[in-house]
Each structure stands twice: as structure tokens, then as C-alpha cells.
Z-matrix of the N, CA and C atoms (Angstrom, degrees):
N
C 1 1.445
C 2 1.528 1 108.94
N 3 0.968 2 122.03 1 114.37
C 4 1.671 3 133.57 2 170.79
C 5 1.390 4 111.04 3 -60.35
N 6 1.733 5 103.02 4 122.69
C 7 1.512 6 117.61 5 164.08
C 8 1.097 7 124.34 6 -52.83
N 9 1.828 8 129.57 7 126.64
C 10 1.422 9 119.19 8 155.39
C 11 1.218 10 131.47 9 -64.46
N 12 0.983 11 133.06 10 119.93
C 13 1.656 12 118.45 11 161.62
C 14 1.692 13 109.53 12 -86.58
N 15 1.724 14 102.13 13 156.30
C 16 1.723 15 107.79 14 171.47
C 17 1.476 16 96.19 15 -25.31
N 18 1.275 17 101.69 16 -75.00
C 19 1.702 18 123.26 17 -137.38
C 20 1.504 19 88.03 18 -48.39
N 21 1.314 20 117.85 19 -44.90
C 22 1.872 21 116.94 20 -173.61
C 23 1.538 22 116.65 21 -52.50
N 24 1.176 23 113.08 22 -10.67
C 25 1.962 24 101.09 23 -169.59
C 26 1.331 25 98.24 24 -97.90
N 27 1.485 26 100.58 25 157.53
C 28 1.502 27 96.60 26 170.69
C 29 1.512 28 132.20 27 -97.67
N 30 0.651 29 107.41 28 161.49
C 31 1.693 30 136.10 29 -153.37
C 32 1.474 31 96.66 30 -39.10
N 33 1.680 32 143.18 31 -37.68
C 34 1.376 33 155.11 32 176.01
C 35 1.757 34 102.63 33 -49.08
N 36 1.453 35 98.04 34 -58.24
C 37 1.118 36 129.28 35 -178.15
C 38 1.555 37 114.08 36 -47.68
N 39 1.361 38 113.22 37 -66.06
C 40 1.399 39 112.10 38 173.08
C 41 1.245 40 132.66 39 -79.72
N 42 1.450 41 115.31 40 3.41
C 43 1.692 42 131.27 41 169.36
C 44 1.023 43 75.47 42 -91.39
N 45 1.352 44 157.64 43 -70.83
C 46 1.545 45 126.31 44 -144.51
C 47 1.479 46 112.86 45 -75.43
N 48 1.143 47 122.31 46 -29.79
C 49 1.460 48 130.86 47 161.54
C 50 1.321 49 121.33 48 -38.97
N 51 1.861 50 109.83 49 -54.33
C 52 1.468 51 120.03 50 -177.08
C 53 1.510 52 122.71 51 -69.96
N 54 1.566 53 96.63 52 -22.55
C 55 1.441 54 113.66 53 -162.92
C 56 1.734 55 91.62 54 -101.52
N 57 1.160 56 131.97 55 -8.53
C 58 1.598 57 110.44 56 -163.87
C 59 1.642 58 109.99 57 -141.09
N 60 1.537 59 105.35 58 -18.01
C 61 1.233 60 114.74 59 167.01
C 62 1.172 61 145.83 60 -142.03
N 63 1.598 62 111.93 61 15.96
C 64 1.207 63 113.07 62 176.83
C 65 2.009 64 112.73 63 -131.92
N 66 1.411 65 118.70 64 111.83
C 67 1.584 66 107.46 65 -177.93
C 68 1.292 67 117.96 66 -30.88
N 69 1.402 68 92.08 67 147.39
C 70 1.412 69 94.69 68 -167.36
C 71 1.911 70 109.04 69 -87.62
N 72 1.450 71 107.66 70 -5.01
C 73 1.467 72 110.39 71 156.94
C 74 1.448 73 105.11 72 -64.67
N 75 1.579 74 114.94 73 -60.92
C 76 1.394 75 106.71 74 -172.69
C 77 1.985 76 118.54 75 -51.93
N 78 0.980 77 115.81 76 -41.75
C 79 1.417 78 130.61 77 152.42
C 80 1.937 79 104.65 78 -17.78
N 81 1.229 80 99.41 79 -80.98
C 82 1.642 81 104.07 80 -162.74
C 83 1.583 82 99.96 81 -75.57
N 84 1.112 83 111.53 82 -21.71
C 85 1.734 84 97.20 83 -173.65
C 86 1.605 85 106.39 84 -80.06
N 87 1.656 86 121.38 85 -35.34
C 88 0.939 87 124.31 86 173.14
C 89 1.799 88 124.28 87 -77.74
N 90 1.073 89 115.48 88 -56.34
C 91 1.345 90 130.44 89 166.83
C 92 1.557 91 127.92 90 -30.53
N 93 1.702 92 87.48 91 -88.58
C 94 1.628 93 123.72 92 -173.03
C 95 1.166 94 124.80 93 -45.34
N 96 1.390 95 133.58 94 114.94
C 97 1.365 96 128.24 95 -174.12
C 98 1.225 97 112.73 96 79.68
N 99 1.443 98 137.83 97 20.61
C 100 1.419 99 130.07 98 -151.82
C 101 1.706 100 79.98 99 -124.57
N 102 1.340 101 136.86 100 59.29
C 103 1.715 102 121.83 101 -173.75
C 104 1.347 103 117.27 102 17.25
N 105 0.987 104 145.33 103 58.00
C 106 1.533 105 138.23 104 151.03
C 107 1.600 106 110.71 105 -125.32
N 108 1.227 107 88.85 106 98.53
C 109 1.500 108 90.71 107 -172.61
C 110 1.535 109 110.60 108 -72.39
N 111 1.312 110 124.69 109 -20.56
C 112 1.707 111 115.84 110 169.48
C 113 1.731 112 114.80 111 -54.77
N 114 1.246 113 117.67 112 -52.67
C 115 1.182 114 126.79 113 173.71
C 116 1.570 115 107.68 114 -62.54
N 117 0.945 116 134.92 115 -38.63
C 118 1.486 117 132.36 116 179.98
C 119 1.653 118 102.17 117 -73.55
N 120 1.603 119 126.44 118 -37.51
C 121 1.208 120 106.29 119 167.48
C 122 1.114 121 128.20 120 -83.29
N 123 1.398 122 131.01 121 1.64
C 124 1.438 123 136.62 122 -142.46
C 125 1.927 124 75.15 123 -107.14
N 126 1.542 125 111.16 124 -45.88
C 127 1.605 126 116.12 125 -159.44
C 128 1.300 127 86.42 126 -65.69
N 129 1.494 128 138.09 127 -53.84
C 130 1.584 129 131.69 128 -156.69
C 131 1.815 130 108.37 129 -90.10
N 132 1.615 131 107.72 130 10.49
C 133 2.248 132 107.90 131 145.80
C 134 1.275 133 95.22 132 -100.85
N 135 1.275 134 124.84 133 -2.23
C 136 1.947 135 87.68 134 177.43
C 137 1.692 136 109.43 135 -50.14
N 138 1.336 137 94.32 136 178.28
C 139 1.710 138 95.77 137 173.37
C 140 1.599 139 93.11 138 -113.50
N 141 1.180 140 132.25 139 -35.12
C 142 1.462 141 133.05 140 -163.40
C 143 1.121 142 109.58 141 -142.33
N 144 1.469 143 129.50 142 158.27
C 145 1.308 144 137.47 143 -167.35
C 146 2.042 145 91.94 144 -137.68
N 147 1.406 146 109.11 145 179.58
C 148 0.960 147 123.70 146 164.21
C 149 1.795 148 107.58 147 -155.17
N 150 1.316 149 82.33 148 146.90
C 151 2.173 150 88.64 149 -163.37
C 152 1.671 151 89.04 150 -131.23
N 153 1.590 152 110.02 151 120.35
C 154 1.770 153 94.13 152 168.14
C 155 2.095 154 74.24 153 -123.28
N 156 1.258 155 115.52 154 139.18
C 157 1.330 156 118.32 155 127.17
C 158 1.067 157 176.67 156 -158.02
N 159 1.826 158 74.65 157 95.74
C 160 1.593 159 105.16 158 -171.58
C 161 1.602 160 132.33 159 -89.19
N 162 1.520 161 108.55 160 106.80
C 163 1.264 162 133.38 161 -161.41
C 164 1.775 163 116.26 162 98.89
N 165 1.123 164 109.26 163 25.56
C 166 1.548 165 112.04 164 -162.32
C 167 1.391 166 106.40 165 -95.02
N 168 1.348 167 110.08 166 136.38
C 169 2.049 168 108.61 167 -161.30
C 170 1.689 169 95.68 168 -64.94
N 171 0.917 170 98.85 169 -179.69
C 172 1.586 171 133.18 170 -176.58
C 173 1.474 172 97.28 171 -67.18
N 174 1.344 173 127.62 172 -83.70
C 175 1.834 174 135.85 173 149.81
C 176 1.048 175 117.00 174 3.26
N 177 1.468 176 119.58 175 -74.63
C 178 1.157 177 133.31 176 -178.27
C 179 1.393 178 112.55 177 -52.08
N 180 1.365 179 132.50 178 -93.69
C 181 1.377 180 145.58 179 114.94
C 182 1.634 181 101.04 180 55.99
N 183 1.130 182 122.10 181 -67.50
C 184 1.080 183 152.04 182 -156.80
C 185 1.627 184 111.19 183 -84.86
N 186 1.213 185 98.30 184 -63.74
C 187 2.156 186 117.40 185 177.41
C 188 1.937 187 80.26 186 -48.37
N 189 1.248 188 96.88 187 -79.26
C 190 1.675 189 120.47 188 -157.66
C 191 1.452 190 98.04 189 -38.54
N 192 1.441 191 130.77 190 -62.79
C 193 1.421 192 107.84 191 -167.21
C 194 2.023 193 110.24 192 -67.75
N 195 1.079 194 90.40 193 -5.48
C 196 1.806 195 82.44 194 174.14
C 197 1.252 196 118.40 195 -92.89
N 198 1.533 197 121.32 196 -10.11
C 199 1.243 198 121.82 197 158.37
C 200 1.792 199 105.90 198 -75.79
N 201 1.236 200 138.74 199 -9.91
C 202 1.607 201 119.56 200 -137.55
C 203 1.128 202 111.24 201 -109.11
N 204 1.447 203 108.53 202 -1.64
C 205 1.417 204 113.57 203 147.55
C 206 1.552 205 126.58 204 -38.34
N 207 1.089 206 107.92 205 -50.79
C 208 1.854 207 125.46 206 -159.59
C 209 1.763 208 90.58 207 -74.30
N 210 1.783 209 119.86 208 -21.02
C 211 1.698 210 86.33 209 -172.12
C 212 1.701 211 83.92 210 -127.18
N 213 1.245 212 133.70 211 -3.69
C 214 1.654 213 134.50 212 -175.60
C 215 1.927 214 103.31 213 -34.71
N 216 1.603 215 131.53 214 -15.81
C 217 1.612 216 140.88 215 -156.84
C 218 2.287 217 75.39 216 -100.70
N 219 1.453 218 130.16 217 -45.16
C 220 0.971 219 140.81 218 -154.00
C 221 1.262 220 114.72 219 -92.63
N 222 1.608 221 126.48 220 -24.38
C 223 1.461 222 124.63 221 177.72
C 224 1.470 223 120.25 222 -59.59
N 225 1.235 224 114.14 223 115.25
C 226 1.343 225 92.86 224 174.16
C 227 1.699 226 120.22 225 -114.28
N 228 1.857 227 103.20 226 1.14
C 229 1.998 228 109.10 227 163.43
C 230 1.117 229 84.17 228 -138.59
N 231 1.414 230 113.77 229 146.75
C 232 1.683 231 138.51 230 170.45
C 233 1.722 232 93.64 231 -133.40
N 234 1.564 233 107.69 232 137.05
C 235 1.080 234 101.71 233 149.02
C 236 1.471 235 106.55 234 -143.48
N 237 1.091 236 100.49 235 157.65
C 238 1.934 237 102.84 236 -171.08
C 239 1.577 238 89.21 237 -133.96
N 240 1.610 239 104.93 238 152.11
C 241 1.353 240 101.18 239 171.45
C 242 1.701 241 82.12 240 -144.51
N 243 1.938 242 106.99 241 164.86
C 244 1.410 243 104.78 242 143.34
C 245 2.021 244 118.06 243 -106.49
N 246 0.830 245 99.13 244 22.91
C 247 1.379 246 112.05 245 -178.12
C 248 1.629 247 99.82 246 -66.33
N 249 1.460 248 133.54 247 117.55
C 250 1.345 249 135.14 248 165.80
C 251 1.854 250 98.92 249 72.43
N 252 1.669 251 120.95 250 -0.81
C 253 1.278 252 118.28 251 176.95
C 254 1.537 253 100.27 252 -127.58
N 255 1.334 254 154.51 253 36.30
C 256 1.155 255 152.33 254 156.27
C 257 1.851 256 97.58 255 15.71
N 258 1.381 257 108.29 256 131.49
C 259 1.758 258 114.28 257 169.02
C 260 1.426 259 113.40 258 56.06
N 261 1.448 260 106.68 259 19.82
C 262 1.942 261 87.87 260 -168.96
C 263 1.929 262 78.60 261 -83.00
N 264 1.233 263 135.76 262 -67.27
C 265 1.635 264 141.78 263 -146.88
C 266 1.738 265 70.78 264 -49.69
N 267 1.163 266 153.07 265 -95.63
C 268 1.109 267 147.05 266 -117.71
C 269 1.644 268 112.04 267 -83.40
N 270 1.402 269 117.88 268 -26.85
C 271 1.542 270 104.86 269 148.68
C 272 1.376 271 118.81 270 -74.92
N 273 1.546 272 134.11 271 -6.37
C 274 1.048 273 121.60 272 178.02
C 275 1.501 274 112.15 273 -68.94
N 276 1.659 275 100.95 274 -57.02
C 277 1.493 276 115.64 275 179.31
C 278 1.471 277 114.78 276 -54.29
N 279 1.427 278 119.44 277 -22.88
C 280 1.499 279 123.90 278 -174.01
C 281 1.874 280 100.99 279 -71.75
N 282 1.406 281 114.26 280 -52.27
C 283 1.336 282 116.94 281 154.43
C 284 1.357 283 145.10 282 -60.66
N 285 1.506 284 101.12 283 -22.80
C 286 1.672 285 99.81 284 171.73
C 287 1.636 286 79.89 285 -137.02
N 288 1.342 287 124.38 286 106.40
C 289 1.653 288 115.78 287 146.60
C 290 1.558 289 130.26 288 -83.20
N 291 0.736 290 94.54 289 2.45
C 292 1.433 291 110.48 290 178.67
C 293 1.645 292 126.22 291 -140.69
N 294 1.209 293 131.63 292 111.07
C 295 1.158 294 136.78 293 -157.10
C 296 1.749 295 113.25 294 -102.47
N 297 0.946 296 105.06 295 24.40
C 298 1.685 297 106.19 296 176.37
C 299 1.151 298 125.47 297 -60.14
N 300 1.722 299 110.25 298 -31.96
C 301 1.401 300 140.09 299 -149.87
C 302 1.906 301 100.13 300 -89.88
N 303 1.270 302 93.46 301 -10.01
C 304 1.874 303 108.84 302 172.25
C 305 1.327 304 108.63 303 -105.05
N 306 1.403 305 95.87 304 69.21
C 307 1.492 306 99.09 305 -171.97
C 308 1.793 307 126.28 306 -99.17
N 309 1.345 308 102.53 307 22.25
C 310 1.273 309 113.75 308 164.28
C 311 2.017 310 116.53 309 -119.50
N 312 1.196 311 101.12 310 5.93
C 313 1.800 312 117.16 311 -162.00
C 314 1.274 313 92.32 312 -64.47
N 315 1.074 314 120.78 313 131.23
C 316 1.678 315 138.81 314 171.90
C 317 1.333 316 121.95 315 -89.20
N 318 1.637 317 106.60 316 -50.12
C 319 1.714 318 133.32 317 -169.88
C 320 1.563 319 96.64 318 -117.42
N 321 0.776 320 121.30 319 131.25
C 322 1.904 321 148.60 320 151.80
C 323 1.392 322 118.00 321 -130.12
N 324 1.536 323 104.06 322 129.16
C 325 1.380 324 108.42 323 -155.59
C 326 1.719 325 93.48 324 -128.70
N 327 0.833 326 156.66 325 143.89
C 328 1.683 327 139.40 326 -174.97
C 329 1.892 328 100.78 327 -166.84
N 330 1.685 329 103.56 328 107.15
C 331 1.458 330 98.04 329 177.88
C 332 1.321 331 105.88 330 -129.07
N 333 1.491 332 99.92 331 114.93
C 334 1.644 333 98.15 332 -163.93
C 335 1.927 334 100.76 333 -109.57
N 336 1.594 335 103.96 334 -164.74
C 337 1.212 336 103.97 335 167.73
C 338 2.025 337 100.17 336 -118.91
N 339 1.028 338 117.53 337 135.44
C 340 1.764 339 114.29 338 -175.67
C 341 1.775 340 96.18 339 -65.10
N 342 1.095 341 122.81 340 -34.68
C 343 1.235 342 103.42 341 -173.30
C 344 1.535 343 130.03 342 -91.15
N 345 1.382 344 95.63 343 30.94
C 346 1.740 345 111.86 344 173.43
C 347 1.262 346 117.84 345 -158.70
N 348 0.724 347 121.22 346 0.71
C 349 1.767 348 148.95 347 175.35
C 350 2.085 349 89.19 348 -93.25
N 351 1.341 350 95.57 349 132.07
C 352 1.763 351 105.59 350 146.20
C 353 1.178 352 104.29 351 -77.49
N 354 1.702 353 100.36 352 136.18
C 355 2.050 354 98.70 353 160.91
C 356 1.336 355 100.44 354 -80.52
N 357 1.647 356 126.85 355 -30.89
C 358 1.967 357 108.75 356 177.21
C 359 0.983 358 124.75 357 -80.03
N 360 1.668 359 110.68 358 15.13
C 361 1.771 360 103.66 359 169.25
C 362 1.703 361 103.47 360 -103.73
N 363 1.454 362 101.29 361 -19.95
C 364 1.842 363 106.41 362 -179.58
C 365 1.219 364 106.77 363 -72.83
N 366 1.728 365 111.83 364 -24.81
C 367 1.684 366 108.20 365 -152.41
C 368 1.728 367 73.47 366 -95.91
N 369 1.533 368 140.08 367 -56.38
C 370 1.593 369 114.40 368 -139.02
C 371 2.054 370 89.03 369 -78.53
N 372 1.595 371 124.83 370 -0.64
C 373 1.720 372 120.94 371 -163.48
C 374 1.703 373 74.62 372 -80.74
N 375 1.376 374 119.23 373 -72.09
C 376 1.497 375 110.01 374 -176.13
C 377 1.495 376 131.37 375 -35.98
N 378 1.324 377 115.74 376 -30.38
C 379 1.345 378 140.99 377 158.20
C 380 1.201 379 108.80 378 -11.98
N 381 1.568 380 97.50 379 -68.27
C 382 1.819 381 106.19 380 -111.77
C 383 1.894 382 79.44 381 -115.78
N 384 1.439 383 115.77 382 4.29
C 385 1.489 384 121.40 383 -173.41
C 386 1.628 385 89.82 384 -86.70
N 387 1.179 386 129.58 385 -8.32
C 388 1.908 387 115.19 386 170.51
C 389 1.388 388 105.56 387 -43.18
N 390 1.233 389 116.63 388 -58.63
C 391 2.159 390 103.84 389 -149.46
C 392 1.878 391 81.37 390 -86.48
N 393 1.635 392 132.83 391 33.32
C 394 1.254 393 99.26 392 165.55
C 395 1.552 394 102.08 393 -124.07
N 396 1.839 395 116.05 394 174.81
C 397 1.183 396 86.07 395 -175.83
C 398 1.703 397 109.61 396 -107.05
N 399 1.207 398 100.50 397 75.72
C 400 1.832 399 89.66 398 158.82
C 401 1.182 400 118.88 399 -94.15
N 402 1.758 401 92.86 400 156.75
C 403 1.485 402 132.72 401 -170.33
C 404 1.637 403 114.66 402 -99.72
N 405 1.474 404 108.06 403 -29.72
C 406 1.226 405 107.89 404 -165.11
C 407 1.334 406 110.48 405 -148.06
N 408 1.639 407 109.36 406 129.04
C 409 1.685 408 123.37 407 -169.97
C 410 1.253 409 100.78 408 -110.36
N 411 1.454 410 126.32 409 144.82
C 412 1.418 411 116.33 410 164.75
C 413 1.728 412 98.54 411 -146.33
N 414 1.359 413 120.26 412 112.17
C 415 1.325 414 114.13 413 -178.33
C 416 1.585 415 102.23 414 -116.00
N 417 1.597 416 112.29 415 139.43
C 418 1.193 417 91.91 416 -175.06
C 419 1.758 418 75.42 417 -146.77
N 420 1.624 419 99.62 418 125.00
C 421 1.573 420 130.72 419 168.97
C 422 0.876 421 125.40 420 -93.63
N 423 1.390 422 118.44 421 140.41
C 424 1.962 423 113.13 422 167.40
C 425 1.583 424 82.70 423 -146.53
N 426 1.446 425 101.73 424 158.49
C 427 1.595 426 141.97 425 -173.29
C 428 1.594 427 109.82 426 44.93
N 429 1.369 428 104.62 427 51.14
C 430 1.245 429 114.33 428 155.49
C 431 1.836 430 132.07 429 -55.82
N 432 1.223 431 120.53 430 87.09
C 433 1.445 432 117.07 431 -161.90
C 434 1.669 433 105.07 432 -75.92
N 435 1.293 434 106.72 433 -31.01
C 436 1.666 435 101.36 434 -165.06
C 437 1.919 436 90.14 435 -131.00
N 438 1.641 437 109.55 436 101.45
C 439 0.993 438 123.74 437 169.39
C 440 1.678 439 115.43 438 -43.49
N 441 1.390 440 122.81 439 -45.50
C 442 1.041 441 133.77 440 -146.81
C 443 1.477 442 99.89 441 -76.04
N 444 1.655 443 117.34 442 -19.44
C 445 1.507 444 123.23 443 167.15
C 446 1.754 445 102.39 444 -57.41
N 447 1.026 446 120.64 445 -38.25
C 448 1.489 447 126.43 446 -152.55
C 449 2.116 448 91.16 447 -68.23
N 450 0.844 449 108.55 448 -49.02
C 451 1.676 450 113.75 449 179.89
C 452 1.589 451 89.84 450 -65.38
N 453 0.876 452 155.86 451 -35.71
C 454 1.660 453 129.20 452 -171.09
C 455 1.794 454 92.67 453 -61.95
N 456 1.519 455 117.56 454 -63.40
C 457 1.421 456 138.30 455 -145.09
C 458 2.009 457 81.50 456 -69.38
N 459 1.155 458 145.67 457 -47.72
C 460 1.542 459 145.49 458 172.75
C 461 1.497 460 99.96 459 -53.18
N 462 1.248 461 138.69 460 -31.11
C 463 1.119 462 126.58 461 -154.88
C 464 2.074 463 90.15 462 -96.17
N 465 1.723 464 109.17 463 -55.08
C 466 1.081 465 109.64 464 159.27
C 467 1.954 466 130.80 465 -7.20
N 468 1.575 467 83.51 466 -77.72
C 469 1.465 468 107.24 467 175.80
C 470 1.799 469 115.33 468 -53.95
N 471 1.264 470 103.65 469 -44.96
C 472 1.453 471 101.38 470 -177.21
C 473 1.573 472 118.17 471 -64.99
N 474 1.357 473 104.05 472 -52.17
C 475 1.208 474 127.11 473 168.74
C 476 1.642 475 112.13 474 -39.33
N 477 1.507 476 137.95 475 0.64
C 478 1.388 477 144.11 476 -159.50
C 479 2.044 478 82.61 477 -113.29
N 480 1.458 479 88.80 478 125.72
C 481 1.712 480 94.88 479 175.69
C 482 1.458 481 130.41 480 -86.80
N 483 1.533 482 95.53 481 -1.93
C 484 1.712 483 110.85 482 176.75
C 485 1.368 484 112.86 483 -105.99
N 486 1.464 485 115.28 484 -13.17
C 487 1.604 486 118.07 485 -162.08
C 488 1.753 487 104.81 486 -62.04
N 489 1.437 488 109.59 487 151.92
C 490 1.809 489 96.02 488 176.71
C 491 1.458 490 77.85 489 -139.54
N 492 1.300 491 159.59 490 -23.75
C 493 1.463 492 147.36 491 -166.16
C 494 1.482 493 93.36 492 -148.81
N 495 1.761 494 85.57 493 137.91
C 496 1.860 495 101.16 494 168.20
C 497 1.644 496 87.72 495 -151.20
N 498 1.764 497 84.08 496 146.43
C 499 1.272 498 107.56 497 -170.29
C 500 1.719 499 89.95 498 -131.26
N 501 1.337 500 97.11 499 130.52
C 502 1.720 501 111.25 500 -170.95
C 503 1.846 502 109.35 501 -133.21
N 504 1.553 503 102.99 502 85.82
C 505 1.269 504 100.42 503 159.06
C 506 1.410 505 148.71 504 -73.20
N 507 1.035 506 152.92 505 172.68
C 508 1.831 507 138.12 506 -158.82
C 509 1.247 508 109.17 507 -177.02
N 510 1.496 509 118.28 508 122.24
C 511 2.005 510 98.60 509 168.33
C 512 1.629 511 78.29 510 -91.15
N 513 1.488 512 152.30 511 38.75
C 514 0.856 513 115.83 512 162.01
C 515 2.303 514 110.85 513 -140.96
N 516 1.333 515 100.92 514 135.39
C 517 1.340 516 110.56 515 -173.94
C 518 1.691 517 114.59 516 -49.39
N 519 1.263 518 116.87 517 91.02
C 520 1.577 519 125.18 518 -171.31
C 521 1.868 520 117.10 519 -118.06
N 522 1.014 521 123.48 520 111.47
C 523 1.322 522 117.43 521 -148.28
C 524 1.647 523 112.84 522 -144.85
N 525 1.841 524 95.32 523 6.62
C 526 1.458 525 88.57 524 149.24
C 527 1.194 526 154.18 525 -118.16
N 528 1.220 527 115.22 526 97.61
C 529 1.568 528 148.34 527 -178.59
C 530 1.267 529 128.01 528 -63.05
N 531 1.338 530 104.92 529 -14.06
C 532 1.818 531 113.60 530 162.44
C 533 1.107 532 116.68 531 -84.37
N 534 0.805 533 123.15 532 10.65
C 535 1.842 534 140.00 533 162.36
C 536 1.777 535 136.60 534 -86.74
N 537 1.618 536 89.61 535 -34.41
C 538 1.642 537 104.30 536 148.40
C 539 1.149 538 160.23 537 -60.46
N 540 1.107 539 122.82 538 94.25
C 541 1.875 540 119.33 539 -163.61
C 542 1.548 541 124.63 540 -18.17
N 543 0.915 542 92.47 541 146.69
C 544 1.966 543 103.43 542 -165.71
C 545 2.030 544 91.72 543 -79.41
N 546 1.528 545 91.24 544 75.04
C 547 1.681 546 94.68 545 178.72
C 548 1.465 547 98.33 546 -127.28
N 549 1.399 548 118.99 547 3.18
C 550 1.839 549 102.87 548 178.82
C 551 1.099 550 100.91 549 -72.59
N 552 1.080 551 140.44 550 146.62
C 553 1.720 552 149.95 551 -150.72
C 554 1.096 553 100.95 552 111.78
N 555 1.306 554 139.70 553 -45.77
C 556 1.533 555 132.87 554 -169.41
C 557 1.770 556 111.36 555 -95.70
N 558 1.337 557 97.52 556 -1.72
C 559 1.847 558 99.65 557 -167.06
C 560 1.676 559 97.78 558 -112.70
N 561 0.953 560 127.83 559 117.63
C 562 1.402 561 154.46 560 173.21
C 563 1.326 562 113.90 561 -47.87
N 564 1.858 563 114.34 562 -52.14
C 565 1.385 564 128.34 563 -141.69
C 566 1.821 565 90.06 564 -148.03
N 567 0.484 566 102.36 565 110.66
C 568 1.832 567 105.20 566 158.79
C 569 1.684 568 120.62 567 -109.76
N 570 1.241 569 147.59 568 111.07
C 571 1.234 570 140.83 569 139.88
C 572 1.560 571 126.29 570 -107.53
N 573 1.421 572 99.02 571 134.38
C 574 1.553 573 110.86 572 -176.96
C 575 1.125 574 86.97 573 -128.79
N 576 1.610 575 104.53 574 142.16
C 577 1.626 576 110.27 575 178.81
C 578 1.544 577 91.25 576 -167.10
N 579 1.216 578 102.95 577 153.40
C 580 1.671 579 128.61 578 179.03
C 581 1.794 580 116.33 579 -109.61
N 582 1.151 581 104.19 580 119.67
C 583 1.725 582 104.51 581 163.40
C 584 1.886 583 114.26 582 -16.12
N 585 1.526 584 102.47 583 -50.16
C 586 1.323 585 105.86 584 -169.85
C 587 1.308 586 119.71 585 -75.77
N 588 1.305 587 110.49 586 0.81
C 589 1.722 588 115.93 587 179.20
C 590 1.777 589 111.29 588 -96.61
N 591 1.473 590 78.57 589 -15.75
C 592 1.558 591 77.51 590 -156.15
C 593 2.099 592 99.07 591 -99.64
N 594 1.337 593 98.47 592 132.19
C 595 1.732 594 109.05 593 167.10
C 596 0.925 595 157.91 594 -30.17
């Protein structure tokens, strides 16, 4: 039985590959810029990309957001964490502060630490996600000192006219919810959960 190589499938084949199973960091670090112009055009018909990067070196991290211009119209899940990446959410936001320009993003996933993270670069990135169409928020915080920040960033989130699920993590016990815009009707899925609940 004869081996495939990449280069052997056809072109249907490897847009569905690029588009459905492989990160779209792993994509540009492997791919991009590497002279093969089939693969470089095949990457620029995808319709959608997916970007998680979570656990992604410093190097990497780095190459990738200077390519991410060319597919930012194509993302449709980003997730950024600083968990095991110290400053990546805050060079991200320093490069993209404003996320409008991801205007097909479905999933946003963002797990920062509050005490190195700006809350007015989290609160105007949540902002500026109105004219896009996401579906899905997932913020997950630790060392939150002043809870009462956490209700600006809920009001943020609600305030999004496409959102149908938000997922709201916390190491810290926050429980006022009568403070939130009269938008449950439009949210599908709600989770709030605390570090301390969880195992």
C-alpha cells in the first residue's frame, strides 16, 4: 500500500484539514513563509482558522502574532491564556486593543491574571466585540483584589448582541447579579464558578 505524503492530497482535502484540525498557530509556524506557495494559497481559501495560545512559547507567540494580521477577518476561536505564559494576554492586547477587526470570531476564551493584565484593555477588547459575531465568552480570572471590577467586565459581556453562552471563572466569591442588564433571554448557557468550588 503506498504512503501519502501532505503534499499528495488534494487541495479539498487539506483546507479541511487547515480549517478543522490543525491550530492555527501550528498552521503559521509550520507552513507560512516556508516557500511553498500551494500551501500558502491553500492557507489564504480557508474560510476560518482557529488560534488557541494556550501554553505557546514566548518565540512562537511572537512569529505568530506578526503573521495574524493576514487571517484576524478568518478567526473564528482564539484563546489566549497567561497561565504557564506570563504577559502573553497583555502583549496581545498591546497589539490588537481592539478586537472588532475579528469579525467573524464565534469562541473567545481569555484567562488572565488581574494583577498584570489592564482591566481597560480587557474591558474596551470586550467592547469593541459588538459589530462581531460571537457566540461564546469564557473569562477565567485569578487574583482578583477589587471584585467590584468584575461587574463592569459582566455588564461588558452582556451588553454583546450575539453572545448565547458565558462562562465566568473567579478565585474570588462574587454574587452580585442584580446589577446586570435585563439581557438573560438572549444567553442560552450561563456558568459562574469560583476556584473554590472547583477540585
Amino acid at each position: 500500500m503506498p504512503v501519502s505524503t501532505l503534499e499528495s492530497l488534494p487541495n479539498e482535502i487539506l483546507i479541511n484539514i487547515f480549517e478543522n484540525y490543525i491550530n492555527g498557530v501550528d498552521i503559521i509556524i509550520a507552513f507560512v513563509d516556508q516557500q511553498n506557495q500551494r500551501f500558502n494559497g491553500l492557507i489564504m481559501q480557508c474560510r476560518h482558522h482557529n488560534f488557541n495560545f494556550v501554553n505557546c512559547r514566548k518565540d512562537c507567540f511572537h512569529y505568530c502574532i506578526n503573521f495574524l494580521p493576514n487571517y484576524i477577518g478568518k478567526i473564528k476561536e482564539l484563546v489566549l491564556s497567561d497561565h504557564n505564559t506570563p504577559g502573553q494576554i497583555s502583549t496581545f492586547l498591546l497589539r490588537f486593543p481592539l478586537l472588532h477587526n475579528f469579525r467573524n470570531i464565534h469562541r473567545l476564551s481569555i484567562n488572565f491574571n488581574a494583577e498584570t493584565v489592564s482591566w481597560i484593555r480587557i474591558r474596551n477588547a470586550l467592547r469593541s466585540l459588538s459589530t462581531t459575531n460571537i457566540h461564546t465568552l469564557i473569562i477565567n480570572v485569578i487574583h482578583m483584589e477589587r471584585p467590584s471590577r468584575l461587574n463592569y467586565i459582566n455588564y461588558d459581556m452582556f451588553d454583546l448582541q450575539t453572545i448565547k453562552r458565558i462562562d465566568l471563572l473567579s478565585d474570588i466569591s462574587y454574587d452580585d447579579w442584580g446589577l446586570l442588564p435585563t439581557l438573560f433571554s438572549k444567553i442560552e448557557h450561563l456558568t459562574k464558578c469560583f476556584s473554590s468550588q472547583i477540585s
